[in-house]
LUMMI-716430 format. One record per atom (N, C-alpha, C): x, y, z. Coordinates in pm, whole numbers, padded with zeros to 5 digits, always signed. Layout:
REM LUMMI-716430
XYZ ...
***
This chain:
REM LUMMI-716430
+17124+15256+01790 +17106+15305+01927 +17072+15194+02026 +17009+15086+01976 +16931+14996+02085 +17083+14925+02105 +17164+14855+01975 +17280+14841+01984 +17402+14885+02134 +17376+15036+02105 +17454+15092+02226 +17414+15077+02335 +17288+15090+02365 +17263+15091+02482 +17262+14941+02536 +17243+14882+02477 +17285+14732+02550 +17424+14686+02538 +17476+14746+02476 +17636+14729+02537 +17639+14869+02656 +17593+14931+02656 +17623+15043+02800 +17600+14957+02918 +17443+14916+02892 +17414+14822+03021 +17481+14700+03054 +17550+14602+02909 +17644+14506+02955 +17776+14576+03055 +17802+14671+02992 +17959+14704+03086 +17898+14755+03196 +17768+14830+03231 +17770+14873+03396 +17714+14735+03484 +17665+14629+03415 +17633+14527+03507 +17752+14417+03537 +17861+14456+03436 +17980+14390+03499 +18045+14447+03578 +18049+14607+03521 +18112+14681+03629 +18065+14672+03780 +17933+14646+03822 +17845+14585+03908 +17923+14459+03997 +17914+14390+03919 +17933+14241+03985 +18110+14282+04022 +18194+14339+03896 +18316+14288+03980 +18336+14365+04111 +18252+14475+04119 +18313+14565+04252 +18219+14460+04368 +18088+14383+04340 +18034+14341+04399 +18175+14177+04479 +18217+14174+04364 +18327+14043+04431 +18396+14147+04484 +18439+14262+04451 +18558+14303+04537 +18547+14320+04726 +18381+14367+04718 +18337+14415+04859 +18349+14225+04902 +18278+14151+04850 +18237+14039+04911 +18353+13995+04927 +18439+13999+04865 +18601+13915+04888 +18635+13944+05070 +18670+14064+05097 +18736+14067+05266 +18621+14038+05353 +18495+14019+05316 +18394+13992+05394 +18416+13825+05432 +18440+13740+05320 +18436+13612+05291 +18568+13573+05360 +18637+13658+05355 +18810+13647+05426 +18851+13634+05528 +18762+13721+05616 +18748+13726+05745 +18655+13624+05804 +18555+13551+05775 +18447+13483+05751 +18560+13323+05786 +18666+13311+05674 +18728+13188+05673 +18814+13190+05846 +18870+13310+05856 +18963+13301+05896 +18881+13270+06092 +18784+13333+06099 +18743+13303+06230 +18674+13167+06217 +18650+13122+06118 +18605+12963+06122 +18701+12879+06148 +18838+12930+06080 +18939+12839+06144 +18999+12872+06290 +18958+12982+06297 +19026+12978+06501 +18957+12918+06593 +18825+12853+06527 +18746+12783+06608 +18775+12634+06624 +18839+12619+06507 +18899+12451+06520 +18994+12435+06656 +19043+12357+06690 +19126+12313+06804 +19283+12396+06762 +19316+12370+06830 +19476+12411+06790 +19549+12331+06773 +19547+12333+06623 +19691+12235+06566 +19838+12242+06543 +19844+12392+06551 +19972+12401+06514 +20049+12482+06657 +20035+12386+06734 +20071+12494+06903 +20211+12469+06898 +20248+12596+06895 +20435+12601+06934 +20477+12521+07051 +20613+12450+07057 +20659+12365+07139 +20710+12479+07263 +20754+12406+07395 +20829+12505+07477 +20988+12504+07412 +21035+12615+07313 +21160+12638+07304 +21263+12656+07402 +21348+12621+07400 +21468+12699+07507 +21511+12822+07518 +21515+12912+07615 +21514+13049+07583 +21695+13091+07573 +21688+13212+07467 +21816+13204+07424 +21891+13285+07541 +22046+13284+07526 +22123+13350+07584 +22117+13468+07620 +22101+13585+07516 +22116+13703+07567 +21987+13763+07493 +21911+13866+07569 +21801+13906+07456 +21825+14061+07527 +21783+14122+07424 +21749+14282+07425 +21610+14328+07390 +21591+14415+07485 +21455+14494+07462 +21466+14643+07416 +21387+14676+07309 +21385+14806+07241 +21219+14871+07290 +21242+14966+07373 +21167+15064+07421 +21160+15186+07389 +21052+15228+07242 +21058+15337+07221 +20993+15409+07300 +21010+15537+07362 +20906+15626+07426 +20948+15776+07448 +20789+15813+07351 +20765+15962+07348 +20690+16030+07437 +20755+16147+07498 +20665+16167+07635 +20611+16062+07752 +20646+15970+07750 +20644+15873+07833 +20660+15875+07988 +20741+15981+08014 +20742+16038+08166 +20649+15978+08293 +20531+15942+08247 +20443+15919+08376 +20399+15785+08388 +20443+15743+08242 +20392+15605+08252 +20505+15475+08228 +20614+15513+08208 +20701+15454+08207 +20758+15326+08300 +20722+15375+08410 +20790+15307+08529 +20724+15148+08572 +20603+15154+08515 +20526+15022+08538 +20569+14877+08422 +20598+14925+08311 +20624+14880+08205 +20824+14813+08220 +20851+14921+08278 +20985+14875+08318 +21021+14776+08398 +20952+14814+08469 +20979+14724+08606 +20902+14588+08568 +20835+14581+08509 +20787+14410+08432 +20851+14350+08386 +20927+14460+08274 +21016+14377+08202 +21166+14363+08262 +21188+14404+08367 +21329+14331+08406 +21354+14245+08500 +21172+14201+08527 +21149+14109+08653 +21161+13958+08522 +21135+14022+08395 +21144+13887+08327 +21280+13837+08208 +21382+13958+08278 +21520+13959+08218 +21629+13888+08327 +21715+13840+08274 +21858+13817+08333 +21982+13901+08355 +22054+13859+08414 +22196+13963+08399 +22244+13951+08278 +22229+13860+08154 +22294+13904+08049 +22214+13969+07959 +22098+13998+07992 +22017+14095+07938 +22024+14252+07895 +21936+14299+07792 +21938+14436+07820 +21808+14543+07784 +21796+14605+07818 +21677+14710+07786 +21769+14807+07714 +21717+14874+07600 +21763+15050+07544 +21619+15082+07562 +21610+15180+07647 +21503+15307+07648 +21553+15415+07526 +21438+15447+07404 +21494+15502+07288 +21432+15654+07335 +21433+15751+07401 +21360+15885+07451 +21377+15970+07331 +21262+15952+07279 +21222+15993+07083 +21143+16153+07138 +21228+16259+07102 +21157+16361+07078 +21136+16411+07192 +21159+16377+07323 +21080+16407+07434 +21066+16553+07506 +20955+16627+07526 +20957+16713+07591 +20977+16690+07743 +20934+16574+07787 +20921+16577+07937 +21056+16466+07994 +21029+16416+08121 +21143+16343+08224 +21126+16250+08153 +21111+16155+08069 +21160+16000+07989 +21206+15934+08019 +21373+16077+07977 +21486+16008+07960 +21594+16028+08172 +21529+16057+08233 +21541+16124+08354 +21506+15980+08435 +21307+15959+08421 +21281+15854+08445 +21345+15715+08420 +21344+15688+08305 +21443+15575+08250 +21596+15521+08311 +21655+15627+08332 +21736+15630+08393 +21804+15605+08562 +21684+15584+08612 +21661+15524+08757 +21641+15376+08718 +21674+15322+08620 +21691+15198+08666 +21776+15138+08551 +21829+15024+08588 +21937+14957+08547 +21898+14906+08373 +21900+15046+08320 +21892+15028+08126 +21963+15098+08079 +21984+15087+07942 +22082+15214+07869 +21942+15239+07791 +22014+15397+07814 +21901+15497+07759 +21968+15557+07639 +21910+15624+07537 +21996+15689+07365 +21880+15782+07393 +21880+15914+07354 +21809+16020+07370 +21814+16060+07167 +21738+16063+07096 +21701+16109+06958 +21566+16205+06976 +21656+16321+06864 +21604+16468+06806 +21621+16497+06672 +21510+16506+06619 +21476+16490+06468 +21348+16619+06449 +21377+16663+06373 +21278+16799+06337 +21202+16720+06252 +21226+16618+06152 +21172+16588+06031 +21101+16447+06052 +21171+16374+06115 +21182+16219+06101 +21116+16185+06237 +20988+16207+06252 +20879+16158+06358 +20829+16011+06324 +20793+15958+06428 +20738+15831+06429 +20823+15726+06481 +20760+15633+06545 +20773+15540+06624 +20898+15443+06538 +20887+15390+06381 +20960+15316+06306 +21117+15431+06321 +21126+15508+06311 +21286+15600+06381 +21304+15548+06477 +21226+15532+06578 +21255+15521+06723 +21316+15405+06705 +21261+15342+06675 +21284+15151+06677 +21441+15173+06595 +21447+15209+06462 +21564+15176+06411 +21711+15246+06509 +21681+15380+06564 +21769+15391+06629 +21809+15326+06746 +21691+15237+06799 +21733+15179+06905 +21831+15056+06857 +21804+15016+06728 +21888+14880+06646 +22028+14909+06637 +22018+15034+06612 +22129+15090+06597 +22206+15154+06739 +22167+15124+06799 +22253+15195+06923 +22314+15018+06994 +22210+14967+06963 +22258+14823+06998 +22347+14746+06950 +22348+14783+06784 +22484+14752+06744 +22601+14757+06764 +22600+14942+06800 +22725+14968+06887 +22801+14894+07003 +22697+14912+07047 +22684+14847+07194 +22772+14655+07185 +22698+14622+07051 +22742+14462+07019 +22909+14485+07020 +22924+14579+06865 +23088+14584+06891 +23138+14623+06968 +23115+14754+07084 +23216+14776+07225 +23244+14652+07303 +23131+14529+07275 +23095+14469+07399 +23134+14346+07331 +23121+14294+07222 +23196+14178+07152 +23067+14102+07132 +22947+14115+07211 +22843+14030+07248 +22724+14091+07173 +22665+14008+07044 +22543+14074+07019 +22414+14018+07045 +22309+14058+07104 +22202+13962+07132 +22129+13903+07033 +22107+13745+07110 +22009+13655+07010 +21874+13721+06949 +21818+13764+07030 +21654+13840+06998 +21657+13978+07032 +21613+14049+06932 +21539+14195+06979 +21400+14228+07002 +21354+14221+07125 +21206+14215+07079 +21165+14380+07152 +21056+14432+07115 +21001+14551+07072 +20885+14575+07201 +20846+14671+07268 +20787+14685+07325 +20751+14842+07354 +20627+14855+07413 +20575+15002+07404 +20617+15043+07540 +20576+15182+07530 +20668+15198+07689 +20530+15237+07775 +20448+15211+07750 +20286+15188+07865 +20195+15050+07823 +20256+14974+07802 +20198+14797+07796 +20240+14731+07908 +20122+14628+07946 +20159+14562+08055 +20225+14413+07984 +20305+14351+08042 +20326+14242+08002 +20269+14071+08104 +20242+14005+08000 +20212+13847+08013 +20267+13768+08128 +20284+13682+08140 +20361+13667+08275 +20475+13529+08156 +20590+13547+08117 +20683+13499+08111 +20704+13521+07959 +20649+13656+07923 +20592+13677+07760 +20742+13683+07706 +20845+13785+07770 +20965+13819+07705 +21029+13682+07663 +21006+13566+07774 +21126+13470+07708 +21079+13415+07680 +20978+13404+07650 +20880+13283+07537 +20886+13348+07429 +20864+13478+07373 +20844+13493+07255 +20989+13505+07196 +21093+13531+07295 +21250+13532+07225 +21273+13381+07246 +21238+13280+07329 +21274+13161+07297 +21211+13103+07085 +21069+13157+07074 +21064+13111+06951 +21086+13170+06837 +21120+13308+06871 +21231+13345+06783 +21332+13284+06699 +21378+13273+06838 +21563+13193+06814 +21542+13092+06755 +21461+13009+06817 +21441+12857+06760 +21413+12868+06609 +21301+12962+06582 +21240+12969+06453 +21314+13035+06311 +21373+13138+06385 +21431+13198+06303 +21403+13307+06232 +21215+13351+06316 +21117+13429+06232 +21088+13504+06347 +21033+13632+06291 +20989+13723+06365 +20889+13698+06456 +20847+13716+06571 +20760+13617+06626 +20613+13787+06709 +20491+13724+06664 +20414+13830+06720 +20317+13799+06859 +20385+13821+06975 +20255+13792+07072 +20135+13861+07024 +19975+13751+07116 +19897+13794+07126 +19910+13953+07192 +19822+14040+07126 +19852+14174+07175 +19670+14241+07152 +19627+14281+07293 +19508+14326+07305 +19495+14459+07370 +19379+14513+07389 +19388+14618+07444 +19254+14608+07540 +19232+14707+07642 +19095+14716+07733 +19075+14828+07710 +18897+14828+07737 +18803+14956+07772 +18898+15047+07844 +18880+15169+07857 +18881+15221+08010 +18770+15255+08050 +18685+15224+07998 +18570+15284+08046 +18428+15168+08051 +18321+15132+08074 +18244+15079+08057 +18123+15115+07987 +18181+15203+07869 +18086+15249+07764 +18046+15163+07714 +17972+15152+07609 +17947+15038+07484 +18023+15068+07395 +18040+15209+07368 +18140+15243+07227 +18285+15207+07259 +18325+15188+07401 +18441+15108+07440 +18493+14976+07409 +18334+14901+07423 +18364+14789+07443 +18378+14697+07298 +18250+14804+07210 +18263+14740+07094 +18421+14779+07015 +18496+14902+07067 +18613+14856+07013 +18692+14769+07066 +18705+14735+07212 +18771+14601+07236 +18746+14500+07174 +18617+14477+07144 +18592+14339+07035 +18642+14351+06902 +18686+14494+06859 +18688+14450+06708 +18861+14449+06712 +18904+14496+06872 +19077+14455+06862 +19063+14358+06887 +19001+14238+06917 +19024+14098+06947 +19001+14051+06841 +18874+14083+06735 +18940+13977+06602 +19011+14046+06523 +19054+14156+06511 +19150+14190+06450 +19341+14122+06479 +19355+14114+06626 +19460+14073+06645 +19465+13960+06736 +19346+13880+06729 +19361+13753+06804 +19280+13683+06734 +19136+13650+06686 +19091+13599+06617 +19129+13543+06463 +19177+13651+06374 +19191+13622+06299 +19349+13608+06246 +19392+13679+06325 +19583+13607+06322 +19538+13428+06345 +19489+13413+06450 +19498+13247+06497 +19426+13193+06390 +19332+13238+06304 +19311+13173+06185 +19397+13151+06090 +19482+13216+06043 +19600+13191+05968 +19703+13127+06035 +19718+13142+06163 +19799+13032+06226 +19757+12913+06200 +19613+12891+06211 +19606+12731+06216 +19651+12668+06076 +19665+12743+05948 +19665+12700+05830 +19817+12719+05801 +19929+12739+05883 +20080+12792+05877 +20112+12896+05778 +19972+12977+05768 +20003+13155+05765 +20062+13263+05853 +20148+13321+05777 +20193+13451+05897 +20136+13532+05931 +20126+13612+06008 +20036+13679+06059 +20070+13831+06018 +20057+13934+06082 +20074+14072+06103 +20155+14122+06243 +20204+14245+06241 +20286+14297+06337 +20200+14383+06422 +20192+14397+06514 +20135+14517+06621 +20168+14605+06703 +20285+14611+06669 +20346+14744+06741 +20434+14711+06891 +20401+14626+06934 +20422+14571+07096 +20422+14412+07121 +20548+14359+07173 +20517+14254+07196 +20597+14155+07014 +20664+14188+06985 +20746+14155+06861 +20847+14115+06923 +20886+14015+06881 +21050+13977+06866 +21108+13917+06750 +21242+13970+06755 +21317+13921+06605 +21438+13856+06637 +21496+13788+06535 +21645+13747+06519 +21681+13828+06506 +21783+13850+06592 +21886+13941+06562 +21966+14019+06425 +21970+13859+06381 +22017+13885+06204 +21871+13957+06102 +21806+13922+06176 +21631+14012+06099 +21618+14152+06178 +21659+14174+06275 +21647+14295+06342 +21754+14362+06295 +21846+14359+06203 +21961+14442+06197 +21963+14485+06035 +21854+14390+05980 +21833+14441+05856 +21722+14447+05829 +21626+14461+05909 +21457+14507+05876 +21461+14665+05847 +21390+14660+05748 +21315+14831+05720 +21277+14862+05855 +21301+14929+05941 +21241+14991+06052 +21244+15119+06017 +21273+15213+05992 +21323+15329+05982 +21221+15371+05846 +21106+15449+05949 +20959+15497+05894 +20860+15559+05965 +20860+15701+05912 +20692+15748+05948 +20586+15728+05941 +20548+15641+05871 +20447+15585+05821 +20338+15549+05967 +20220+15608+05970 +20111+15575+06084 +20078+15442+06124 +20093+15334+06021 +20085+15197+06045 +20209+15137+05986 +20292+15172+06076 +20453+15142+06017 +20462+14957+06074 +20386+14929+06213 +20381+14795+06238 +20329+14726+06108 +20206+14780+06083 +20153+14644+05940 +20246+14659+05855 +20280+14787+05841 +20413+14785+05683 +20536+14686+05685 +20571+14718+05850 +20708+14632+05871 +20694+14466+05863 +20558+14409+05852 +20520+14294+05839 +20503+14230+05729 +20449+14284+05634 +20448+14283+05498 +20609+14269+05448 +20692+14417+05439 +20815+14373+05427 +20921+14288+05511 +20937+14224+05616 +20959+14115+05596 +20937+13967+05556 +20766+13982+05539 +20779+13904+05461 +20821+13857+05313 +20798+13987+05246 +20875+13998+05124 +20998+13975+05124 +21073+13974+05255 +21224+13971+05245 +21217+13794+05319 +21159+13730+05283 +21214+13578+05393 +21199+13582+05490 +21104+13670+05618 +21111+13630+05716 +20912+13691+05777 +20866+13611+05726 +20697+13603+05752 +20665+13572+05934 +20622+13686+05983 +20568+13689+06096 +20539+13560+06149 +20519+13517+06259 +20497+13417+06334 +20376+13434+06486 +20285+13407+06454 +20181+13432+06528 +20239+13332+06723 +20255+13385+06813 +20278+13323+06971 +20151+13325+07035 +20052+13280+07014 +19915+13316+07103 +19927+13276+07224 +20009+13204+07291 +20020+13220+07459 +20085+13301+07510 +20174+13412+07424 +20184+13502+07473 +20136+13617+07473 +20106+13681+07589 +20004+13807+07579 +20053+13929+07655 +20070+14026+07560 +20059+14191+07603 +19975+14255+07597 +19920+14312+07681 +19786+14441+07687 +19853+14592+07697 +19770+14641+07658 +19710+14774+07736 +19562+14868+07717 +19566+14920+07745 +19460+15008+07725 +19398+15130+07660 +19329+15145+07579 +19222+15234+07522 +19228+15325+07569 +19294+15474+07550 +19289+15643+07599 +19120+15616+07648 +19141+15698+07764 +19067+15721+07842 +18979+15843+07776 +19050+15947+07740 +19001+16071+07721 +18899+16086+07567 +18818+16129+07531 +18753+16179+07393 +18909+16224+07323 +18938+16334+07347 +19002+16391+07244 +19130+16259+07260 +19169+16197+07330 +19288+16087+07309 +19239+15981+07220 +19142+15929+07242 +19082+15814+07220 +19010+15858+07080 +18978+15987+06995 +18994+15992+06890 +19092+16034+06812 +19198+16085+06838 +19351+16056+06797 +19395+15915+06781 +19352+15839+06865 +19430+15742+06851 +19377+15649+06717 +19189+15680+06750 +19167+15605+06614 +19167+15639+06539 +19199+15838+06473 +19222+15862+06382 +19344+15793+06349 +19486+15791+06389 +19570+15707+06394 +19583+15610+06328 +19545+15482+06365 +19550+15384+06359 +19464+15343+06213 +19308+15396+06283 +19265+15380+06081 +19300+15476+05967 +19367+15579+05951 +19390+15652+05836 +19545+15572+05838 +19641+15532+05898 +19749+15436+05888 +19687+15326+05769 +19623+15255+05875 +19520+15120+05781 +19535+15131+05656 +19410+15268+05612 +19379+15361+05486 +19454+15367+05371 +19593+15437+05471 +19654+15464+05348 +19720+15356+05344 +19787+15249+05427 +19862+15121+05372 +19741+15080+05267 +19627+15058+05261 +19532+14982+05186 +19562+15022+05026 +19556+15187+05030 +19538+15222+04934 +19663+15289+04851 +19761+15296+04962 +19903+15263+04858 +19992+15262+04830 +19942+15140+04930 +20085+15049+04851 +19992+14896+04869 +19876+14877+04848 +19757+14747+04822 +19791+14706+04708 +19743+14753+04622 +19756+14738+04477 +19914+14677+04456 +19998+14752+04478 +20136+14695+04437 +20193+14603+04546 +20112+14535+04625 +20188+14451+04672 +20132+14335+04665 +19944+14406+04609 +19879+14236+04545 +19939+14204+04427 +19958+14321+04371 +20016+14246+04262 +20125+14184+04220 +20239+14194+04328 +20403+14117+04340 +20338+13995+04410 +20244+14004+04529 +20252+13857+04552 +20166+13751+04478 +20096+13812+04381 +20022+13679+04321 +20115+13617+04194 +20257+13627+04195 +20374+13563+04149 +20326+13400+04159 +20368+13281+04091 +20409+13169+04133 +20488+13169+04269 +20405+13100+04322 +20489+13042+04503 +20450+13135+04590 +20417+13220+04585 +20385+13339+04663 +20228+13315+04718 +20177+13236+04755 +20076+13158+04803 +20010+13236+04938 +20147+13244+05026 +20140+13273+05164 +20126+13434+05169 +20236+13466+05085 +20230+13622+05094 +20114+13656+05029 +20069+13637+04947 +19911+13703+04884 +19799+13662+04954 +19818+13622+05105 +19684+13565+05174 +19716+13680+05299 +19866+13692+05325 +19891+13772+05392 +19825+13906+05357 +19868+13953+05221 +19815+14110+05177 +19729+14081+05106 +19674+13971+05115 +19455+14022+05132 +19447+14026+05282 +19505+13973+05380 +19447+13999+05510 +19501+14155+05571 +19567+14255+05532 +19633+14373+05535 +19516+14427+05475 +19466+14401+05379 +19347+14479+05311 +19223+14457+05326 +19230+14399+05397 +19059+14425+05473 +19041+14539+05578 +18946+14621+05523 +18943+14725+05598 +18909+14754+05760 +18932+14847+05838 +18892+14826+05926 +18685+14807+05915 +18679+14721+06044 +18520+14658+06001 +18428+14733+06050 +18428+14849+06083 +18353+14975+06103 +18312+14985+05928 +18446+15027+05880 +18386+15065+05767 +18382+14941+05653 +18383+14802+05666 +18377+14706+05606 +18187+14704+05599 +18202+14705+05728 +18014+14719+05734 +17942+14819+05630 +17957+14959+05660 +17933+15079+05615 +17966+15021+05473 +18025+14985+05417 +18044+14960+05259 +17953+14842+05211 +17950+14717+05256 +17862+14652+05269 +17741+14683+05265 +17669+14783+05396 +17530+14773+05374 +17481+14870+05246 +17577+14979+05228 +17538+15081+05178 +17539+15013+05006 +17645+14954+04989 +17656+14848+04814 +17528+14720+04809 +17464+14736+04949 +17353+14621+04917 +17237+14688+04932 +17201+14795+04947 +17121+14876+04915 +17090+14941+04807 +17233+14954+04741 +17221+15009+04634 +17222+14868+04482 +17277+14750+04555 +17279+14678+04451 +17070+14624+04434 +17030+14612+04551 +16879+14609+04549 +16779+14667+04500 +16838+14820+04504 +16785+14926+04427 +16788+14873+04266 +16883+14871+04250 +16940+14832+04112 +16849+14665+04023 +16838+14593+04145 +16775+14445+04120 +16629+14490+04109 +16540+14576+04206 +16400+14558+04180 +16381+14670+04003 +16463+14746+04022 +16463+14868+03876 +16476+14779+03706 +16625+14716+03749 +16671+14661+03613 +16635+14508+03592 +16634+14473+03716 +16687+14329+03763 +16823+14206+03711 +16874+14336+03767 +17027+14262+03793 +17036+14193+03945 +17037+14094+03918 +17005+13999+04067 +17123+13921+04103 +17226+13945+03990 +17348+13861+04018 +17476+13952+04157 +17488+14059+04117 +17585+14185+04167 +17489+14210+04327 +17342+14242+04322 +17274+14201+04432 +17297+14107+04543 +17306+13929+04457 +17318+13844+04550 +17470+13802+04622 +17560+13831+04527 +17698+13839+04577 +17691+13979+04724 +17659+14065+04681 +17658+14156+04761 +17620+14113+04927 +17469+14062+04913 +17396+14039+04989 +17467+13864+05116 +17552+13854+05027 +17629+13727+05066 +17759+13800+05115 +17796+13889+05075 +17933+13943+05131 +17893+13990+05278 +17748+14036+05277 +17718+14161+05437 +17638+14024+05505 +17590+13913+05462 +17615+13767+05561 +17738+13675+05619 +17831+13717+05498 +17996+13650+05579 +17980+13681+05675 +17999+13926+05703 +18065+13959+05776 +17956+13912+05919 +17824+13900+05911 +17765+13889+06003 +17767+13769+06071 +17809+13683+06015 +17806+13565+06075 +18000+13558+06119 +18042+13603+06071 +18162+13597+06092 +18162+13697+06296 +18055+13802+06322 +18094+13917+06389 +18013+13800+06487 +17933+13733+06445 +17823+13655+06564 +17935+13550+06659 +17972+13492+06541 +18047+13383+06574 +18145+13415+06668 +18239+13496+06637 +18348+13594+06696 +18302+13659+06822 +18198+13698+06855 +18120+13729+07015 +18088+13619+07059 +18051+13507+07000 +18001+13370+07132 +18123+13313+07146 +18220+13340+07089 +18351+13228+07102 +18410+13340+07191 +18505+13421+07174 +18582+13538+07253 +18528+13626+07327 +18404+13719+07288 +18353+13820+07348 +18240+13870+07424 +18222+13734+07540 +18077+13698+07560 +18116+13738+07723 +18229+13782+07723 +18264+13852+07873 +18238+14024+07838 +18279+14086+07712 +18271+14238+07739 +18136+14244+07661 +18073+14235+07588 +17932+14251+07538 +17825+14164+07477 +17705+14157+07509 +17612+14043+07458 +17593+14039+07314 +17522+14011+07264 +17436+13984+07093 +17385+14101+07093 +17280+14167+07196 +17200+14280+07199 +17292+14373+07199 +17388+14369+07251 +17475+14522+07250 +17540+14529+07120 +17602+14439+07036 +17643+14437+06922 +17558+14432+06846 +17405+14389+06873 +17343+14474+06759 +17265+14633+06731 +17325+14694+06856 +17343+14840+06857 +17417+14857+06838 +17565+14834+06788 +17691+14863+06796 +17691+14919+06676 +17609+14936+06526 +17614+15014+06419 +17538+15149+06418 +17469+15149+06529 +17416+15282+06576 +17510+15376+06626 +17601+15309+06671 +17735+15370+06758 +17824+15440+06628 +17886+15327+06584 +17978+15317+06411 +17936+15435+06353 +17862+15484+06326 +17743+15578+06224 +17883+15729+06250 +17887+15705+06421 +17941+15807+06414 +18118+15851+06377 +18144+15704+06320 +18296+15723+06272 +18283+15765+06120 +18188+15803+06076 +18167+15882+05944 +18255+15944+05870 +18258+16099+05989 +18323+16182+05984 +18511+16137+05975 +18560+16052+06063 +18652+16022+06059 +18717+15969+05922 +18620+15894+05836 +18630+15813+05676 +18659+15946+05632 +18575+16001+05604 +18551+16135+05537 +18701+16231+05560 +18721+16224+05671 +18863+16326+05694 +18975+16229+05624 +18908+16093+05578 +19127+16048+05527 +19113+16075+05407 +18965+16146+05319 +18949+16178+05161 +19025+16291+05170 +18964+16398+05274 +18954+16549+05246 +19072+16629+05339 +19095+16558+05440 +19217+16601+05512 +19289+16476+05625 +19389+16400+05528 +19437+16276+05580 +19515+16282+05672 +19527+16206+05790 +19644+16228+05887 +19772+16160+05832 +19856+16230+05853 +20004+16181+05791 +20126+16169+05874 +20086+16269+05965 +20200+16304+06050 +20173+16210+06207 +20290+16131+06325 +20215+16038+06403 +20219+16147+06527 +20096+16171+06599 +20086+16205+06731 +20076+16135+06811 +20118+16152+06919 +20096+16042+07060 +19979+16065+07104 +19907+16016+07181 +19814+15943+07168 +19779+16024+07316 +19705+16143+07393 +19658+16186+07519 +19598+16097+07568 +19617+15999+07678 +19536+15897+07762 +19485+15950+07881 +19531+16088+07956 +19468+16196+08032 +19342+16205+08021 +19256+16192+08142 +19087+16231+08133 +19137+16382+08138 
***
């Protein structure tokens, strides 16, 4: 008996430590990656030449009211051999009405089954094709844009100039604003800045690819005509990033170029949207994580397995929440048994992330909130609970648009 039980306790104190590396691993990950965006910039893209002909793919659902601002940006930064497709996905309202007051080709798609933004996109690939053979002419770059983002000031032909040049999918900086001057606003603006500016530019500096964001993408043409686009999937941008990189063509981080927009205004929008976005996360994490750590830790596959550990770090609401709650419990565990090893890893994983979140506010985020407000900002978090809890017990699957209406 004494026998058994000290082999019981050997396997739960390993079982201990390895989940203890597993939490500490994306803590430590994120940790590297904002240490390197702090270095200088070494690897700054040259000014490319911008290519001949580029096309813009504009998916938009219900889009009717907000359309017109977004348009008119982008053809102040197009040519005559240019083109816009407005893709009017599903629409109940004027879209495709709106759209149509100005000098774009519009494709109108109706699908009972096949919702989501990754349809939209592929049919717009596909209408452009057509368009190539009527017209003899197919464009150098396709780049991707939302149909309520503001754009950069010269973003379209910079990011299709390094396209072309590169040969790789290329991702502007892409952020979002408050609408409001809450704190629970602001602390999500900060955690979209190291999510898609902080820590992309960390893997930039090391000639890692980055991730996709929905807005503000451009491709080769020859990569736009054979990318997986064509997907429901809630985080169909991170998916479509991953698989091209699996296919030869690894994202390309543009940090001087920048697209915004803004954070739903409304409660019930503004929790759609993050139900959205993190049960997307969620379920990319959980599956298809596993099978895509495990194809890229192949020989040579170096880049791609740094890529999908950076896909699998959770969103840091609940990176925290896992953290404090596994170092509480690993402490519990250290003063009882004294297992001090699974403890101190632990206790080192929920210091990455903190020094990683400090660092990341005095460098980027020292315009929307202080030290003091981010260290209320887990008082706030507490209340995305419920949201974790709904991707166990009732997951979002299906994509809704997003109410930005007060």
């Amino acid at each position: 008996m004494p026998e058994l039980l000290s082999t019981v306790s050997a396997v739960a104190w390993t079982l201990m430590l390895v989940i203890s590396l597993l939490v500490l691993a994306p803590a430590a990950l994120v940790l590297w990656q904002v240490l390197l965006a702090l270095l200088p910039d070494r690897r700054e893209l040259p000014a490319f030449e911008r290519p001949p002909r580029i096309a813009v793919v504009m998916p938009a659902h219900n889009e009717g009211r907000g359309l017109r601002p977004t348009l008119m940006q982008a053809l102040a930064q197009l040519g005559p051999s240019d083109r816009i497709v407005v893709v009017a996905d599903n629409c109940s309202d004027d879209t495709a009405a709106q759209a149509r007051e100005f000098d774009v080709t519009v494709v109108e798609r109706t699908h009972a089954t096949e919702r989501g933004k990754g349809y939209a996109l592929d049919f717009g690939v596909r209408a452009l094709e057509r368009i190539s053979l009527e017209t003899g002419q197919a464009p150098d770059v396709v780049i991707v844009l939302d149909a309520d983002c503001t754009l950069g000031p010269q973003l379209l032909t910079r990011i299709a100039a390094v396209a072309h040049a590169t040969g790789r999918p290329v991702q502007a900086t892409y952020l979002m604003s408050a609408a409001n001057d809450g704190l629970k606003a602001r602390v999500a603006e900060f955690a979209m800045r190291v999510k898609n500016l902080v820590r992309p530019r960390g893997m930039h500096q090391v000639g890692l690819p980055c991730g996709l964001y929905g807005t503000g993408m451009a491709f080769p043409w020859d990569v736009a005509v054979q990318a997986p686009l064509a997907s429901g999937h809630l985080a169909e941008d991170m998916q479509l990033g991953v698989r091209l990189a699996q296919l030869g063509a690894p994202p390309l981080l543009c940090e001087d170029a920048r697209v915004t927009s803004v954070f739903a205004n409304s409660s019930e929008g503004e929790a759609s949207q993050r139900t959205r976005w993190e049960h997307g996360h969620l379920a990319m994490l959980v599956g298809e994580g596993p099978r895509l750590l495990w194809q890229s830790m192949r020989p040579g596959r170096g880049a791609q397995l740094l890529q999908v550990m950076d896909m699998l770090v959770p969103p840091l609401a609940l990176l925290g929440m896992l953290l404090v709650g596994w170092t509480l419990v690993q402490l519990l565990l250290a003063l009882v048994l004294g297992w001090t090893a699974p403890f101190v890893l632990s206790l080192l994983g929920l210091g990455a992330l903190l020094l990683a979140i400090v660092l990341a506010q005095h460098r980027w985020a020292g315009d929307i909130l202080t030290l003091g407000e981010l260290a209320r900002a887990p008082f706030i978090l507490l209340a995305k609970i419920p949201l974790y809890l709904r991707f166990i017990v009732k997951r979002q699957v299906d994509w809704v648009r997003t109410k930005r209406d007060v």
